[in-house]
C-alpha positions as CSV (number, residue, x, y, z in Angstrom):
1,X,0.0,0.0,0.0
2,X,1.4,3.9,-0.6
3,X,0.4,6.3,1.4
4,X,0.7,9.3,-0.7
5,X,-2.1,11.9,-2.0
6,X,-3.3,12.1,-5.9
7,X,-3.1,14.5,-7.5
8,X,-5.9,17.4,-7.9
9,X,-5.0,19.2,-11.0
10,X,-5.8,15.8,-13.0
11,X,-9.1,15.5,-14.7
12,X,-8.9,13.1,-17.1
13,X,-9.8,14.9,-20.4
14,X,-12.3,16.9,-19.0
15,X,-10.5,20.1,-19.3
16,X,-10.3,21.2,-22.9
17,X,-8.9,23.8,-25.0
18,X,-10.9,25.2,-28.3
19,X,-9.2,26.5,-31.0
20,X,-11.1,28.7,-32.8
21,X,-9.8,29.7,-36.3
22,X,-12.0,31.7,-39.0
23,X,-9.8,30.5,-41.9
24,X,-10.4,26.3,-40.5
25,X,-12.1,24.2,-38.4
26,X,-12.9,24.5,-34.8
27,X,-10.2,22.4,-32.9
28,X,-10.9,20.6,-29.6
29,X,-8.4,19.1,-27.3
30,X,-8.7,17.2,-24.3
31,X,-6.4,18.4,-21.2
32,X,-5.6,16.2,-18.3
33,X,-4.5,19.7,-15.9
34,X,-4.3,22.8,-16.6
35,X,-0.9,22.9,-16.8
36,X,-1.1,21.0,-20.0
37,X,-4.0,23.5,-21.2
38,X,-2.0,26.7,-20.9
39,X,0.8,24.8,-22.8
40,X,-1.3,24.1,-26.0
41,X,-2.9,27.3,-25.7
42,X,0.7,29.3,-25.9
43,X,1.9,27.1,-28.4
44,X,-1.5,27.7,-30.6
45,X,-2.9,31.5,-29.6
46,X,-1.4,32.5,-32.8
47,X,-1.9,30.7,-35.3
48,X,-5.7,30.7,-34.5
49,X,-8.5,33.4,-33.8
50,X,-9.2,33.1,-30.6
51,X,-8.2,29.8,-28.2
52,X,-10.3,29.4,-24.9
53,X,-9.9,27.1,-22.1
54,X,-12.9,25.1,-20.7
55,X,-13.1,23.6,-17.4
56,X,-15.0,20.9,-16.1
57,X,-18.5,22.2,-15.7
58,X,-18.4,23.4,-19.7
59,X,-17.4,27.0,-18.2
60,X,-14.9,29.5,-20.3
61,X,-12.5,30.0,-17.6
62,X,-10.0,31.5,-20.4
63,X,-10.4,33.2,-23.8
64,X,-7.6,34.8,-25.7
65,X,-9.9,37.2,-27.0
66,X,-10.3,38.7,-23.2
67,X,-7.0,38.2,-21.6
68,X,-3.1,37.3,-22.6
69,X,-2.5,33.5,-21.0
70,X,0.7,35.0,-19.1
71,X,-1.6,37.2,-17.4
72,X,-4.4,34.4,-16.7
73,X,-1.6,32.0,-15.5
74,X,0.0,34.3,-13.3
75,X,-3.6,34.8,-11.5
């Protein structure tokens, strides 16, 4: 048996980043933390319209449109 704690940042897909492009198809990725969502959304904000984060509950918790993701992290 190990005695240590899970972690709670993991979700197990159910965090998801939206790329939204005007010139292509909507992407949608599944995120396993948020770490990993503020990864793709850096590596992607510009080469789309607008990229969003979406938590758990189907909320916008981030849009690139709103805020810069170096700002959002930080908070």
């Amino acid at each position: 048996m190990t005695n240590y704690i899970e972690p709670t940042e993991e979700y197990g897909g159910r965090i998801r980043v939206k790329l939204l492009d005007d010139h292509a198809d909507t992407r949608v990725i599944p995120c396993s933390s948020y770490t990993e969502a503020i990864t793709l959304v850096k590596e992607h904000q510009h080469e789309v319209t607008t990229a969003k984060i979406i938590d758990r509950e189907q909320d916008v918790v981030f849009s690139s449109a709103d805020m810069d993701i170096d700002v959002w992290e930080s908070i």
